[in-house]
BAFI-3210 file (N, C-alpha, C; in Angstrom, 3 decimals, decimal comma, padded with zeros to 6 digits):
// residues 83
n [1|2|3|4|5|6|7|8|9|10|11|12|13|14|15|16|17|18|19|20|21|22|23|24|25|26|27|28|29|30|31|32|33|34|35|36|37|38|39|40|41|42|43|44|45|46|47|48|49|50|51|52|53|54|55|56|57|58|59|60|61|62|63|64|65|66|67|68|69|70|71|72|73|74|75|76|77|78|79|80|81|82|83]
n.u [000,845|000,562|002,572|001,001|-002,384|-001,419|-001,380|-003,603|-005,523|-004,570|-005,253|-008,120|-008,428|-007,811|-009,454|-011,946|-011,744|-011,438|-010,077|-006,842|-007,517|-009,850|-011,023|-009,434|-010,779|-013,411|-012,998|-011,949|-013,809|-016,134|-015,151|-014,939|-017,479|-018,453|-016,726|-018,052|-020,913|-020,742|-019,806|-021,690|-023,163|-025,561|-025,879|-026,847|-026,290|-023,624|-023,533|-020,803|-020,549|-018,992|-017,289|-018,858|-021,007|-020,659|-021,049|-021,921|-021,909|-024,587|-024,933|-021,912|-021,260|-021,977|-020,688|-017,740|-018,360|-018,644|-016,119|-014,010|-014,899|-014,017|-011,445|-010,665|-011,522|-009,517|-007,504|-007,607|-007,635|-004,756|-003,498|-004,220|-003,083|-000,438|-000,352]
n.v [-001,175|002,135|004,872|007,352|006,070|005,216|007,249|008,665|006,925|007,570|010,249|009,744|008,124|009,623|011,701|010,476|009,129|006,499|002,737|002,457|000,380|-000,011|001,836|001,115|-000,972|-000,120|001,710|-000,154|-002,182|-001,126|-001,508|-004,379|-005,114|-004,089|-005,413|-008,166|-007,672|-007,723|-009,920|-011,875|-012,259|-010,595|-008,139|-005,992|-002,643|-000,562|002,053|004,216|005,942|009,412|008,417|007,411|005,594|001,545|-001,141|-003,785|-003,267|-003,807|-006,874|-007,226|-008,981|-011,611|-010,933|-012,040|-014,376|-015,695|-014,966|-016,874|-019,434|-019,465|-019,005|-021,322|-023,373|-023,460|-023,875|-026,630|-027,496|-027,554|-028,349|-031,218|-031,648|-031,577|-034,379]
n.w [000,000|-000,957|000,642|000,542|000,839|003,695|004,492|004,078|005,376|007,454|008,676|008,615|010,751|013,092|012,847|013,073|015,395|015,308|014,863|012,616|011,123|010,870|009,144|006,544|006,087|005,610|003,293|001,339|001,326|-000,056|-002,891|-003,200|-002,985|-005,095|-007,218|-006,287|-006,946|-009,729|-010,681|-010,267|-012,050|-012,533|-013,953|-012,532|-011,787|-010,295|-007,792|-006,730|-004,788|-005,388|-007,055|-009,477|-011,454|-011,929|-014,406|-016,312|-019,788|-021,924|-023,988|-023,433|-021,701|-023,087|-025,290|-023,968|-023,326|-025,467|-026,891|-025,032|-025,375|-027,844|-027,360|-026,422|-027,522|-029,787|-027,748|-027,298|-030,245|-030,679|-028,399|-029,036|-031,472|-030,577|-029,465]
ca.u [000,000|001,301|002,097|-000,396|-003,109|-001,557|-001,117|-005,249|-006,191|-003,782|-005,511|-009,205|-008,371|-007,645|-010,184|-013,082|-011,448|-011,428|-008,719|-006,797|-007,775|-011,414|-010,839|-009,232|-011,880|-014,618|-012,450|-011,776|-014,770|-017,123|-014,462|-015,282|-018,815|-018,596|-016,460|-018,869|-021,774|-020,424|-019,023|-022,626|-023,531|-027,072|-025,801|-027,056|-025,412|-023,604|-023,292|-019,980|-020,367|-017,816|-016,713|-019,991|-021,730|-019,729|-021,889|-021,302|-022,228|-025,413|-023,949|-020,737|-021,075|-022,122|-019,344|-016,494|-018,728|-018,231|-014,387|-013,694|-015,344|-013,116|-010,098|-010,810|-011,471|-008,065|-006,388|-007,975|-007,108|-003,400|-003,388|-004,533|-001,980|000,761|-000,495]
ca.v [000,000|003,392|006,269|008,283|005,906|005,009|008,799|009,296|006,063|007,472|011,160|009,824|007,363|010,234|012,735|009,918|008,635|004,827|002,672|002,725|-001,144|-000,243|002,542|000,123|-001,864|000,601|002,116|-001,579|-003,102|-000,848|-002,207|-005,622|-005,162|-003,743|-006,675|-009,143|-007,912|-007,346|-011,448|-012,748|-012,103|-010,518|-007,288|-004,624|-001,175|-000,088|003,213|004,498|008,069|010,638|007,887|007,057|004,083|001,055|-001,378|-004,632|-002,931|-004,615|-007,855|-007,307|-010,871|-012,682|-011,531|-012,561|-015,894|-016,612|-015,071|-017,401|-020,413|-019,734|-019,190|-022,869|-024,536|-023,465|-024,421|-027,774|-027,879|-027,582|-029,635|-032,413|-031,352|-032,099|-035,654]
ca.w [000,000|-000,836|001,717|000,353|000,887|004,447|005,709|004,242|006,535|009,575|009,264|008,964|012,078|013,978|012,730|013,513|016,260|014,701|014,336|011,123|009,954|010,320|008,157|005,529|005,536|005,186|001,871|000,479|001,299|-001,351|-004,675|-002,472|-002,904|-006,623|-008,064|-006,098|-007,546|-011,173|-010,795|-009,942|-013,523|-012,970|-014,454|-011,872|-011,928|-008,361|-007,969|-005,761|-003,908|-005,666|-008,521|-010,680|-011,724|-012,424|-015,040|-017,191|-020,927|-022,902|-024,236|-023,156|-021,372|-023,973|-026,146|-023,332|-023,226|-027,475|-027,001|-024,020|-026,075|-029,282|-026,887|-025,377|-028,756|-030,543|-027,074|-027,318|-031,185|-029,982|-027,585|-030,016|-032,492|-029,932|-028,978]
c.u [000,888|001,177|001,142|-001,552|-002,884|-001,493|-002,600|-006,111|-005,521|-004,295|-007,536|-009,303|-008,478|-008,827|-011,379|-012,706|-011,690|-010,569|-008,668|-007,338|-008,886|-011,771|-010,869|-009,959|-012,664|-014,520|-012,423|-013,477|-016,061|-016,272|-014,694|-016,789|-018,675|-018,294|-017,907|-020,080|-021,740|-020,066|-020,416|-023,458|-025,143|-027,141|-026,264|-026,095|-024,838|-023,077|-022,267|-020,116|-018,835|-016,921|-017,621|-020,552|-021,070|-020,749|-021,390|-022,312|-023,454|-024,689|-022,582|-020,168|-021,090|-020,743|-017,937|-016,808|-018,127|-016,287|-013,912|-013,793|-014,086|-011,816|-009,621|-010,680|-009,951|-006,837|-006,387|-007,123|-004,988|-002,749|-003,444|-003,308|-000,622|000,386|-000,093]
c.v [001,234|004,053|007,091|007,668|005,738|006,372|009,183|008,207|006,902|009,182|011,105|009,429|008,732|011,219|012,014|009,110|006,809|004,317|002,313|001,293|-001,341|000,701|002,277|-000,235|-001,539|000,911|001,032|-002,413|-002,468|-001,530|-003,594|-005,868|-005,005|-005,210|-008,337|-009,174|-007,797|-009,297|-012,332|-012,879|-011,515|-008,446|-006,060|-003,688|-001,215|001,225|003,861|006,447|008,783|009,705|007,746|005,563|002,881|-000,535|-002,668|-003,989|-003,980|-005,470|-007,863|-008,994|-011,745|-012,505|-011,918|-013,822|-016,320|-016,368|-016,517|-019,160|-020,734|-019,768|-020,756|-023,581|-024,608|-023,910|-025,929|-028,253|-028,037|-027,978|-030,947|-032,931|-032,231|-033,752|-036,386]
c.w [000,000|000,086|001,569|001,230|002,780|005,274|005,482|005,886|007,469|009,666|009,274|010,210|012,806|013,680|013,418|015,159|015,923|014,381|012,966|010,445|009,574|008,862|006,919|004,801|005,005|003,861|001,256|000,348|-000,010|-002,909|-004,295|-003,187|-004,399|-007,461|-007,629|-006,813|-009,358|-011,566|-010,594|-011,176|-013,500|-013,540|-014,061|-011,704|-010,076|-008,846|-006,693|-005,580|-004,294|-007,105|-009,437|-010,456|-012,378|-013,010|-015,875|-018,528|-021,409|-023,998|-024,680|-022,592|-022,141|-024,899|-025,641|-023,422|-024,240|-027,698|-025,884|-024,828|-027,327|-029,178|-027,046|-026,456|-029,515|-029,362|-027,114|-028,908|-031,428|-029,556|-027,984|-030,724|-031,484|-029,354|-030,227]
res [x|x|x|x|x|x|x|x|x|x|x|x|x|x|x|x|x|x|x|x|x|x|x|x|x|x|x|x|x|x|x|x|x|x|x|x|x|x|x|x|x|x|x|x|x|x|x|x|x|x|x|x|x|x|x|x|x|x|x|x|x|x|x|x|x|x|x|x|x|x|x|x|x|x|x|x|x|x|x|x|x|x|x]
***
């Protein structure tokens, strides 16, 4: 973790009177929450206070699904090759 981020935790600790790991947590735990609900695939928006709205695009999934697929098949065809 950079000094920056550890001298913002070590002057909120003291401004709220809280120690610095809850601090941490409180800052980490919303990109916690974001990736979790962006990974459950049901494509709801979250919206973070002072950054914006962070969103999986209208079939953006599906086309990582058909890339991911055409990855897998040419690794498979490859794999063949070398047997």
């Amino acid at each position: 973790m950079s000094k920056l981020h550890n001298d913002k935790y070590k002057k909120l600790s003291e401004d709220y009177g809280i120690p610095i790991h809850v601090v941490k947590a409180m800052v980490e735990s919303q990109f916690s929450f974001t990736r979790e609900t962006i990974m459950q695939g049901d494509d709801k928006p979250v919206r973070l206070q002072f950054l914006g709205k962070f969103e999986v695009k209208e079939g953006k999934r599906d086309k990582v699904r058909i890339r991911r697929e055409w990855a897998k098949k040419i690794r498979d065809e490859k794999n063949r090759q070398k047997k």
